[in-house]
C-alpha positions as CSV (number, residue, x, y, z in Angstrom):
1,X,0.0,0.0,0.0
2,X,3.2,2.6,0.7
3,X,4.2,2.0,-2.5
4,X,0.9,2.8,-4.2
5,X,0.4,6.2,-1.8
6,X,3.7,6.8,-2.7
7,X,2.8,6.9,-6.6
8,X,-0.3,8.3,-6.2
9,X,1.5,10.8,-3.7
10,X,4.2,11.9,-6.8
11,X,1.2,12.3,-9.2
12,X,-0.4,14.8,-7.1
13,X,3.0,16.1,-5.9
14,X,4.2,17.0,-9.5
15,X,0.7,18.2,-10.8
16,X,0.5,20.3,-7.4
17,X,4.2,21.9,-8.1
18,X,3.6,23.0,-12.0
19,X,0.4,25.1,-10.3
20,X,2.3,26.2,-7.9
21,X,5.0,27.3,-9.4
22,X,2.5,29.3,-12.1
23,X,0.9,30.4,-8.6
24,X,4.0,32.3,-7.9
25,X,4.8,33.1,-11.2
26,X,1.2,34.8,-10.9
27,X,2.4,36.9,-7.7
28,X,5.3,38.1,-9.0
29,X,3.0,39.7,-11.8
30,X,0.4,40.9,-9.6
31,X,3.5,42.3,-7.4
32,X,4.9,43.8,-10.2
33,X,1.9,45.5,-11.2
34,X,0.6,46.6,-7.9
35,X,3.1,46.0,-5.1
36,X,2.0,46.1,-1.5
37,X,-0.6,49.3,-1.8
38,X,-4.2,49.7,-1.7
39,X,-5.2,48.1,-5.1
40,X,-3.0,44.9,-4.1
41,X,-5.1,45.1,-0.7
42,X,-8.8,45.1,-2.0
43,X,-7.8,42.5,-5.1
44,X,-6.8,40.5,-2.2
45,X,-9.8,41.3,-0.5
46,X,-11.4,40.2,-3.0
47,X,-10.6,36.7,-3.4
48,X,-10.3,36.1,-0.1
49,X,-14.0,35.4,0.7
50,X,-14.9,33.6,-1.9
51,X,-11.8,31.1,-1.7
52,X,-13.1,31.0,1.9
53,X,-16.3,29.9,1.0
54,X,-14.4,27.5,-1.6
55,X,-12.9,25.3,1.6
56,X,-16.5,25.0,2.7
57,X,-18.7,23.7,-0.3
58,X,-15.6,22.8,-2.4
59,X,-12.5,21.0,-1.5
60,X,-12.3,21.3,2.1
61,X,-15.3,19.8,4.3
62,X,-17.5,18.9,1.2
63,X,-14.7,16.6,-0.5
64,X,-13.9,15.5,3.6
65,X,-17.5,13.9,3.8
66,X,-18.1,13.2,0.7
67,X,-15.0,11.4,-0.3
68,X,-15.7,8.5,2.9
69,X,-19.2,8.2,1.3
70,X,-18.3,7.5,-2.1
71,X,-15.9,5.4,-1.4
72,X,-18.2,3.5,0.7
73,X,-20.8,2.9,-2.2
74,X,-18.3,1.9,-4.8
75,X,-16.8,-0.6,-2.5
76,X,-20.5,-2.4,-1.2
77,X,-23.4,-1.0,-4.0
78,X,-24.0,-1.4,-8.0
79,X,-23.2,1.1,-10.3
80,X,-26.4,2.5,-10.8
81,X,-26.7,3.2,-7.2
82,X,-23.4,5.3,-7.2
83,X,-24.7,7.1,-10.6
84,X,-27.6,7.9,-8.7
85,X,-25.8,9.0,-5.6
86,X,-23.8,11.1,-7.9
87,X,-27.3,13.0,-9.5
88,X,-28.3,13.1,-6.0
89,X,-25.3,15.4,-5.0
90,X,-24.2,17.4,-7.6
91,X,-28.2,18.4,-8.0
92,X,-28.4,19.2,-4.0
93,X,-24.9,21.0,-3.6
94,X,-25.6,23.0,-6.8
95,X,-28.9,24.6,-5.7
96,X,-27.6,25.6,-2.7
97,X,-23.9,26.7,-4.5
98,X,-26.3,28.7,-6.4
99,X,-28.2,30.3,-4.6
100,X,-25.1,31.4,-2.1
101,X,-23.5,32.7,-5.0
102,X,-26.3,34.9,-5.9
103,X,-26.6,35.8,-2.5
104,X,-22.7,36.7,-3.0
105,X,-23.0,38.8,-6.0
106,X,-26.0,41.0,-4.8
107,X,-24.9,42.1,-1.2
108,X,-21.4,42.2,-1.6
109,X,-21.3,45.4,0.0
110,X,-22.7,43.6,3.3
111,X,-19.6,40.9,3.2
112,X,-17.3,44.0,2.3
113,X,-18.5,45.5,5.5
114,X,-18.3,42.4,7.6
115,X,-14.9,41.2,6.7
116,X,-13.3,44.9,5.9
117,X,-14.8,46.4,8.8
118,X,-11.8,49.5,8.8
119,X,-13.0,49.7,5.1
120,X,-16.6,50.6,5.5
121,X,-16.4,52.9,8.8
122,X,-13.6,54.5,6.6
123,X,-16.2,55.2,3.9
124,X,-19.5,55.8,6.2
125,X,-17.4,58.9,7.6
126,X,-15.9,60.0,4.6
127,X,-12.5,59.0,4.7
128,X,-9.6,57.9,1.9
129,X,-9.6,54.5,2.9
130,X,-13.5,54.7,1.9
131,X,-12.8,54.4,-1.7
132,X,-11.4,50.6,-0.6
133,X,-15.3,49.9,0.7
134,X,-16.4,50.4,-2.7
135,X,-14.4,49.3,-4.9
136,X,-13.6,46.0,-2.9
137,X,-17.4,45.9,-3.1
138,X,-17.6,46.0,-7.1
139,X,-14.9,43.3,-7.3
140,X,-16.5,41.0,-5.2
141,X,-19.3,41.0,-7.5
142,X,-16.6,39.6,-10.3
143,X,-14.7,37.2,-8.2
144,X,-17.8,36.0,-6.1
145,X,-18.7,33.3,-9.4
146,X,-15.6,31.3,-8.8
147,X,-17.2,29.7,-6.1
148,X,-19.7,28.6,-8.3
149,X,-17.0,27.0,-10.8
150,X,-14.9,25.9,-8.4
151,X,-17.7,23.4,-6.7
152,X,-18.2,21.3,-9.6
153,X,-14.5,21.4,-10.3
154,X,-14.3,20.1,-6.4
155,X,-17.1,17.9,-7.1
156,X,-15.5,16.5,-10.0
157,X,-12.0,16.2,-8.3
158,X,-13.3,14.1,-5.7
159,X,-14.9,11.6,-8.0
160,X,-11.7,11.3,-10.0
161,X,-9.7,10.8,-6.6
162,X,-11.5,8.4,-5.7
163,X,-11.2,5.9,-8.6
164,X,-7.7,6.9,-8.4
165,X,-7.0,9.5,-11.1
166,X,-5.0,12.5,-9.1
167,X,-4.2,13.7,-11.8
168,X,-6.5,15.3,-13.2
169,X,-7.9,17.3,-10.0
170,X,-4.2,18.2,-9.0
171,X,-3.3,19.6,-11.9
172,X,-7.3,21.9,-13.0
173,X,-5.6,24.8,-10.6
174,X,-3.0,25.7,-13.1
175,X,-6.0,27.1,-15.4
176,X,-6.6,29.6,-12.8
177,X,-2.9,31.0,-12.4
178,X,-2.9,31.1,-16.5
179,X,-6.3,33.0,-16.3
180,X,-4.7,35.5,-13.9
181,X,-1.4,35.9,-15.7
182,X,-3.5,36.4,-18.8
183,X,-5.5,39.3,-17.4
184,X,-2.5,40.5,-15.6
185,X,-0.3,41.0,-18.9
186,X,-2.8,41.7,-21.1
187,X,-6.3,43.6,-19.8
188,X,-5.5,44.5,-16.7
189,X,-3.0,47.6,-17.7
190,X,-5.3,49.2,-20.1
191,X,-7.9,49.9,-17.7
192,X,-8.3,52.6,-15.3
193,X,-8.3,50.5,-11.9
194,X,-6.0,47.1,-12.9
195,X,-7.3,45.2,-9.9
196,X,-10.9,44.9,-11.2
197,X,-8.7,42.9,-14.9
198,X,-7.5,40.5,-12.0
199,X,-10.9,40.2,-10.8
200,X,-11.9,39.2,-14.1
201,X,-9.0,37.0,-14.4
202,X,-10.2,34.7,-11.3
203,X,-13.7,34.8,-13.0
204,X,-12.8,33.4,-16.0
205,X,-10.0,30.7,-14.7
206,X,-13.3,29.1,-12.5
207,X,-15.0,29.2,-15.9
208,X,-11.8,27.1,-17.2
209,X,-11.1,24.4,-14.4
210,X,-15.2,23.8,-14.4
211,X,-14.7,22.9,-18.0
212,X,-11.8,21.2,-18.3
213,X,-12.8,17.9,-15.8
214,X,-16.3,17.2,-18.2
215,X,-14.2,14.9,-20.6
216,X,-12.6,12.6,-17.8
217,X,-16.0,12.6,-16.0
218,X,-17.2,11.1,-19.2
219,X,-14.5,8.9,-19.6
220,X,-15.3,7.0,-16.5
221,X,-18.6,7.4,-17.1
222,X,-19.3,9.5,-14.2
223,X,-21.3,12.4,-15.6
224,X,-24.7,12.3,-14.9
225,X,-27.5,15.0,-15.2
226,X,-28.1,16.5,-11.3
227,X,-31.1,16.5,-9.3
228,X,-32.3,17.4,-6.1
229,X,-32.5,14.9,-3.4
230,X,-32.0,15.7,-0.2
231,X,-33.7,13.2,1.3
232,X,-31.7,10.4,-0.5
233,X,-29.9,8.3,2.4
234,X,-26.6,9.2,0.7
235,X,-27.1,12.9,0.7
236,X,-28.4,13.0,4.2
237,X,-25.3,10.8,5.3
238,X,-23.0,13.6,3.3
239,X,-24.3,16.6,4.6
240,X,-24.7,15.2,8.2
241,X,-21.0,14.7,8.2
242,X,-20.5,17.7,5.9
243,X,-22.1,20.3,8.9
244,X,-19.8,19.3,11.8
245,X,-17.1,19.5,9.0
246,X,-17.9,23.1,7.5
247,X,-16.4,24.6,10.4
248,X,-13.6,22.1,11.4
249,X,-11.7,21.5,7.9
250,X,-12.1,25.8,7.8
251,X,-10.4,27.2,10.7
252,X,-7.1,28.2,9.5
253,X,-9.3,29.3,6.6
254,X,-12.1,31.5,9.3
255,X,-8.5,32.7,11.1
256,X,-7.2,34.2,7.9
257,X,-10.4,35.9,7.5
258,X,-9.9,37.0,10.9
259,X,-6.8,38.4,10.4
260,X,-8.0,39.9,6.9
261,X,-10.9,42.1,9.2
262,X,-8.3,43.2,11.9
263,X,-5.9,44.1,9.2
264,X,-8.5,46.3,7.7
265,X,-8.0,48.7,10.6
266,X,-3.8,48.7,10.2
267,X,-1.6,50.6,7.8
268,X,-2.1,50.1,3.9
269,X,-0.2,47.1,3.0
270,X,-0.7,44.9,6.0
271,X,-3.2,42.7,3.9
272,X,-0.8,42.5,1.1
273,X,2.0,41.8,3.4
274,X,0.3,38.8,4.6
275,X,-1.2,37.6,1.2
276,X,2.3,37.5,-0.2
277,X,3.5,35.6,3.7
278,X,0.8,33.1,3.1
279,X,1.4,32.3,-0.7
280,X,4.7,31.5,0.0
281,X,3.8,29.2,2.7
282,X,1.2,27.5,0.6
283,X,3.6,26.3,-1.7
284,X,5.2,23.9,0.4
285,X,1.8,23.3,2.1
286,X,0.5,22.2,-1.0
287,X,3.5,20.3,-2.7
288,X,3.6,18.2,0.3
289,X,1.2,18.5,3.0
290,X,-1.9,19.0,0.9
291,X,-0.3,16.6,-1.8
292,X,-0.6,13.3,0.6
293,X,-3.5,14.1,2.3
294,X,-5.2,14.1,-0.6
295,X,-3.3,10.3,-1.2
296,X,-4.6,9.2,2.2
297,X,-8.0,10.1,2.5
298,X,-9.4,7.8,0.0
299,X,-6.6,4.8,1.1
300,X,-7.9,5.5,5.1
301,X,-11.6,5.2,4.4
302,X,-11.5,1.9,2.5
303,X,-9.4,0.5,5.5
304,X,-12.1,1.6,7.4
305,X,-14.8,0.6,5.2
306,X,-13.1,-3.0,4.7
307,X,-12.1,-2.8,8.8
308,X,-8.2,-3.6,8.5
309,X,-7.5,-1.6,12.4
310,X,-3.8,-2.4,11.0
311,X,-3.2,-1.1,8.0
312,X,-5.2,1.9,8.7
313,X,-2.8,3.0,11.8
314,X,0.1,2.1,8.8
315,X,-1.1,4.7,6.5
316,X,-1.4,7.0,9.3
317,X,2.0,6.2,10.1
318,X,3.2,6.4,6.5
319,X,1.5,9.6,6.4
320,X,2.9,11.5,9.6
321,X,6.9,10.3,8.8
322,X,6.5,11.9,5.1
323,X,5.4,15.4,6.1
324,X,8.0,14.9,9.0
325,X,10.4,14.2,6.3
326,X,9.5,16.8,4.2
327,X,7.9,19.3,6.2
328,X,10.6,20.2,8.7
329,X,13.5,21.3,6.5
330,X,10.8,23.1,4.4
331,X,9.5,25.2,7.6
332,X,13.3,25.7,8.5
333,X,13.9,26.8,5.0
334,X,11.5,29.3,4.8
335,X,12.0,31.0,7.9
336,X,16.4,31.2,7.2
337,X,15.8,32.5,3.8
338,X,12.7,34.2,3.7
339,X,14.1,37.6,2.9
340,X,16.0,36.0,0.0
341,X,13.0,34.6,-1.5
342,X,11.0,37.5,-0.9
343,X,13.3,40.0,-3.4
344,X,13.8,37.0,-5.9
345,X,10.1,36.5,-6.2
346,X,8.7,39.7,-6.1
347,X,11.4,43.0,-5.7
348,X,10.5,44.5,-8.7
349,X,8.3,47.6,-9.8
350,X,5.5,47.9,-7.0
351,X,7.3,46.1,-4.9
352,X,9.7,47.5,-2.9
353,X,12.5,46.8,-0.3
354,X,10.8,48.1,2.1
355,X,8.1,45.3,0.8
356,X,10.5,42.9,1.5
357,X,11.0,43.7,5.2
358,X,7.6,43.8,6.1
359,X,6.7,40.8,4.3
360,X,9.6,38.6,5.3
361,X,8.2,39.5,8.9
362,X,5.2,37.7,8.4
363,X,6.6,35.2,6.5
364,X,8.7,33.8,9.0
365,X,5.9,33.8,11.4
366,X,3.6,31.9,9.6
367,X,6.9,29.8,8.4
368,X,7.1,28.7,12.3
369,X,3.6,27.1,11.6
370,X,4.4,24.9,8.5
371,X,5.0,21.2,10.4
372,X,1.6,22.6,12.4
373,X,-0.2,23.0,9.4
374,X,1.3,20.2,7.6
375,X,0.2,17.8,10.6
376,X,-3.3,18.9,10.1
377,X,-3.9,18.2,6.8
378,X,-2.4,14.2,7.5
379,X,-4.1,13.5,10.8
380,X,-7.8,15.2,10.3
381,X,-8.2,12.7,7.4
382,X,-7.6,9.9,10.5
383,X,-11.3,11.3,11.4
384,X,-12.9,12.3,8.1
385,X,-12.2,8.5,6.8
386,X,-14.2,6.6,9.8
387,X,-17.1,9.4,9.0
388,X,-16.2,11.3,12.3
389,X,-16.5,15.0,11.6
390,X,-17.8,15.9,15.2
391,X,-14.8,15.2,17.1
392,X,-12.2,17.6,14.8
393,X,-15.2,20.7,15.6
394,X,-14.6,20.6,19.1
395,X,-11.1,21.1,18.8
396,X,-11.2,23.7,15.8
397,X,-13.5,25.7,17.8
398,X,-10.7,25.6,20.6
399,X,-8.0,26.6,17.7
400,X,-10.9,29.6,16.3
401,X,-11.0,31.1,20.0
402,X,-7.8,30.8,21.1
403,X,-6.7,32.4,17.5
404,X,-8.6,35.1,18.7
405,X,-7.4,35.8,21.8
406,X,-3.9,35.2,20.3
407,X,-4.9,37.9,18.1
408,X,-6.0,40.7,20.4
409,X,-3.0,39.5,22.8
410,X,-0.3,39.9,20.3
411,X,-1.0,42.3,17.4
412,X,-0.9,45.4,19.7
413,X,3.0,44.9,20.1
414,X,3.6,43.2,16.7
415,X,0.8,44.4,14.3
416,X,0.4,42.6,11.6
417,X,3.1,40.2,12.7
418,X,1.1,39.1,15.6
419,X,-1.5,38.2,13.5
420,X,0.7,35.2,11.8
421,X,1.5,34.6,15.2
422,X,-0.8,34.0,16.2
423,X,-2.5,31.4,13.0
424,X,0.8,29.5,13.6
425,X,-0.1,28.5,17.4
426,X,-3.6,27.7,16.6
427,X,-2.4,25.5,14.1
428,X,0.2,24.0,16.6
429,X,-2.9,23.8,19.4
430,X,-5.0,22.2,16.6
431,X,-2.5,19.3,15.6
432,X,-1.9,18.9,18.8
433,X,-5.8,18.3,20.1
434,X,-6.2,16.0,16.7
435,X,-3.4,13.6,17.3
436,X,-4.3,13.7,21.1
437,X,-8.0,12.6,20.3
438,X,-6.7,10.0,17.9
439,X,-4.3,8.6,20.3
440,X,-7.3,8.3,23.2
441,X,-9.6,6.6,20.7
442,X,-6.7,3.8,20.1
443,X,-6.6,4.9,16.4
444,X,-3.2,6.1,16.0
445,X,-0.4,6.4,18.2
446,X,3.2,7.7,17.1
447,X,5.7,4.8,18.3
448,X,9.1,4.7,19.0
449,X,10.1,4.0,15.6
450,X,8.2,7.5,14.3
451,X,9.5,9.5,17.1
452,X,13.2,8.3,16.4
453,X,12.6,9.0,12.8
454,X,11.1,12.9,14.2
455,X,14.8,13.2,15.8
456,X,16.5,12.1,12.9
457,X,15.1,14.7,10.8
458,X,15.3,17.0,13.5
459,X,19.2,17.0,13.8
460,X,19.4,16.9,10.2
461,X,17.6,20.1,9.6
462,X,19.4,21.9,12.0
463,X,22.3,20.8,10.8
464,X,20.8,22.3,7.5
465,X,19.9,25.7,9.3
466,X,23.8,25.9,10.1
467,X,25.0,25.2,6.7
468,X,22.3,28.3,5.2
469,X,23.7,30.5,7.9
470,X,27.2,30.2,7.1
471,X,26.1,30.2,3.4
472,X,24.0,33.2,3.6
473,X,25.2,37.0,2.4
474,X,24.0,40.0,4.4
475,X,21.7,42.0,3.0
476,X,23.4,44.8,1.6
477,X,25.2,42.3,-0.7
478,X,21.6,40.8,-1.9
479,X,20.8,44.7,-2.7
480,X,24.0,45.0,-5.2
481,X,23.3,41.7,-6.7
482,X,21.3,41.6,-10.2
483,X,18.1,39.6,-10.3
484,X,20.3,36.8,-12.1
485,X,22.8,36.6,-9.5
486,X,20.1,36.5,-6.7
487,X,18.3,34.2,-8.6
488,X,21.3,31.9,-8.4
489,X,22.4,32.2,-5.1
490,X,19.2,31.6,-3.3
491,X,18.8,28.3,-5.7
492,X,22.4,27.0,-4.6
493,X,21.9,28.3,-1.3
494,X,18.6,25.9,-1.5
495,X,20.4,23.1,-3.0
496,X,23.1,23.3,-0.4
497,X,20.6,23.1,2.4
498,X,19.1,20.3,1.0
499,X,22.5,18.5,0.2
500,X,23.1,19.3,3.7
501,X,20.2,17.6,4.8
502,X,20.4,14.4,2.9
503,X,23.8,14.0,4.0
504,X,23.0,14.1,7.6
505,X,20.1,11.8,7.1
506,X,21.8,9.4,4.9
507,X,24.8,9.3,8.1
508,X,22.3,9.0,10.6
509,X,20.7,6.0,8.9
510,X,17.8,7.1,7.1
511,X,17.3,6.2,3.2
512,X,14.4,9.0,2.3
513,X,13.9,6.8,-1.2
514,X,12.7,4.1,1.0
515,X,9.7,6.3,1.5
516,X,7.7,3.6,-1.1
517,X,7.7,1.0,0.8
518,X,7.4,3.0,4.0
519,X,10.8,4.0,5.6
């Protein structure tokens, strides 16, 4: 089975790293064109709540319940009764995807006043940052759609998961970040306000991804014509699980928007300084972390459905060593050469030096949070797979409250800074309460084997941090270097840490190609 996750885990892991690479590609277009300033601010705005509302009907607690189901009726009913569950679904979720999106587009200014609070008592007593209220407003109206898209693209994505084409689903997003570019390059700078060209860029890349999966739904002959049933037995069992679930697989998503509000009230920039913080930190998030849960889910709820108690605590176990193998020299990584990164990625035009410092800020702040958020997305599925979705509620309400108290505790002294503090310990508080629950139940438990392998790769990427550090030129010499010579530096300065790594790894007795078959 290791060896199959392990395939199925490169699939996603290379789809996921060609979007993600045209994901920053995107931002250091966007940067270029708009830097850290107020149009960057509201076309972030702007996104924001909708992508939100993505992790809720889409791929986040909607593909978290439905995904267990699915799986259950392709492993113990006909196919008829799976097309039908299928009709059943994409009929129920649309209606109410469509009417939330219409909901969206016409009071727009409601959610702009909600979620950009400094915004709208900027503009209800006549102040600059008023004109943010209503154009953030306008956009909304453009972006808002993509949720739309972007359900039946999720909906779509799950099915192909779970007949084990990863491909497909892992690699729709790069439409998106083409979209974007597109209206980057070539509308957005012959209008008056580029941000609403971007807007229209994230319109018509939903429009894209929703397109592109109808062929390989046909091809497994998986496309059926929706309808509503909310009563059917399969729909009820979804959208019981799916409830409990809207709220846990969202909170770092509902603590972003969190931070988004408070940020509204602090100097112009802070929302871009955190967009750019967090798109950074997704890219590892998603080439890894995101990458093999996506591997597991499926794998972990036909254990469960099948009732192998063993192989379900080995996927688990598979699951927790990768990210541990991966995820720690990738959070060390970030946080050494954040700044490098930063003014490779996106100095240029807009974006400033001064840019650079803020960002890199809040970059290594949420960079402390990586393994934390890394953890998450491996040991939720644990619950999500044996059709539990109460259990990771309690403790993401726990993360949700103490994010806010983090918030108001720390952003007086650090600002926007103490708002990425404080996502990173929920995150911590949240992996920590999920493995914790899972150990109780007798599901999983980390054994001596995985917590030897934990200091292995501990040393190892310290050893790593050392190496980057002795490695690493001030920043003055980054400021004379050309974008050429900075691009080449931070990649052998990445290539040395991971060299570094391996090498300590390999001497300390660990083969990381053995991850196949399991370590």
């Amino acid at each position: 089975m290791s060896r199959k996750l392990f395939k199925s885990g490169m699939i996603v892991s290379a789809m996921t790293l060609i979007s993600r690479v045209l994901g920053l590609v995107r931002d250091v277009v966007i940067a270029n064109l708009m830097g850290a300033g107020s149009s960057a601010d509201v076309f972030f705005f702007a996104n924001k709540i909708p992508n939100f509302l993505r992790r809720l009907f889409a791929e986040g607690a909607f593909a978290q319940a439905f995904v267990p189901v699915l799986t259950e009726y392709q492993e113990k009913q006909s196919d008829e009764e799976v097309r039908v569950l299928l009709a059943k679904v994409a009929g129920t979720l649309g209606l109410i995807v469509t009417l939330v999106t219409l909901v969206g587009v016409i009071a727009s200014p409601v959610l702009t006043a909600l979620f950009g609070g400094g915004w709208f008592l900027a503009w209800v007593n006549d102040e600059p940052n008023g004109e943010k209220f209503e154009l953030a407003s306008l956009m909304l109206k453009i972006t808002f759609p993509y949720l739309w898209f972007i359900t039946f693209t999720a909906l779509a994505g799950s099915i192909l998961n779970t007949r084990g084409r990863f491909a497909v689903s892992a690699f729709t997003p790069v439409f998106l970040n083409i979209a974007i570019i597109a209206a980057a390059i070539y509308l957005a700078p012959n209008l008056e306000k580029p941000e609403i060209g971007l807007a229209w860029g994230v319109f018509a890349g939903g429009l894209i991804q929703f397109l592109f999966q109808i062929p390989f739904l046909m091809r497994e002959k998986a496309l059926v014509k929706p309808a509503w049933g909310w009563q059917h037995p399969g729909v009820v069992k979804i959208r019981t699980l799916m409830i409990p679930a809207l709220f846990g697989v969202s909170v770092s998503q509902i603590n972003l928007l969190l931070d988004t509000f408070i940020a509204s009230f602090l100097v112009t920039g802070s929302i871009s300084w955190l967009y750019y913080s967090d798109r950074l930190l997704e890219f590892p998030l998603g080439l890894f972390g995101i990458a093999i849960a996506t591997v597991i889910l499926p794998a972990l709820s036909k254990k469960h459905v099948n009732d192998e108690g063993k192989g379900f605590k080995q996927t688990m176990d598979w699951g927790v060593k990768a990210i541990l193998l991966m995820g720690l020299p990738a959070m060390c990584g970030l946080i050494v050469l954040a700044k490098p990164m930063l003014m490779v990625l996106f100095m240029r035009g807009a974006f400033t030096i001064d840019d650079v410092n803020m960002a890199s800020m809040s970059l290594m702040a949420y960079g402390s949070g990586l393994l934390s958020f890394m953890m998450i997305k491996v040991l939720a599925p644990g619950y999500y797979s044996r059709q539990d979705t109460k259990t990771p509620v309690r403790y993401g309400i726990i993360a949700m409250v103490s994010n806010m108290v983090f918030n108001l505790i720390l952003v007086f002294p650090f600002g926007y800074v103490g708002l990425a503090i404080a996502t990173s310990m929920s995150a911590l508080l949240n992996a920590s309460l999920l493995y914790r629950g899972l150990h109780i139940a007798g599901v999983y438990k980390v054994g001596r084997q995985t917590l030897l392998f934990f200091g292995k790769a501990l040393c190892a990427s310290v050893v790593m941090i050392f190496v980057l550090f002795q490695l690493l030129p001030d920043l003055n010499a980054w400021l004379n270097f050309s974008f050429i010579d900075r691009a080449t530096y931070l990649f052998g300065l990445i290539a040395a840490g991971a060299v570094a790594y391996l090498l300590c790894m390999l001497l300390l007795g660990i083969r990381p190609w053995r991850i196949k078959a399991g370590f």
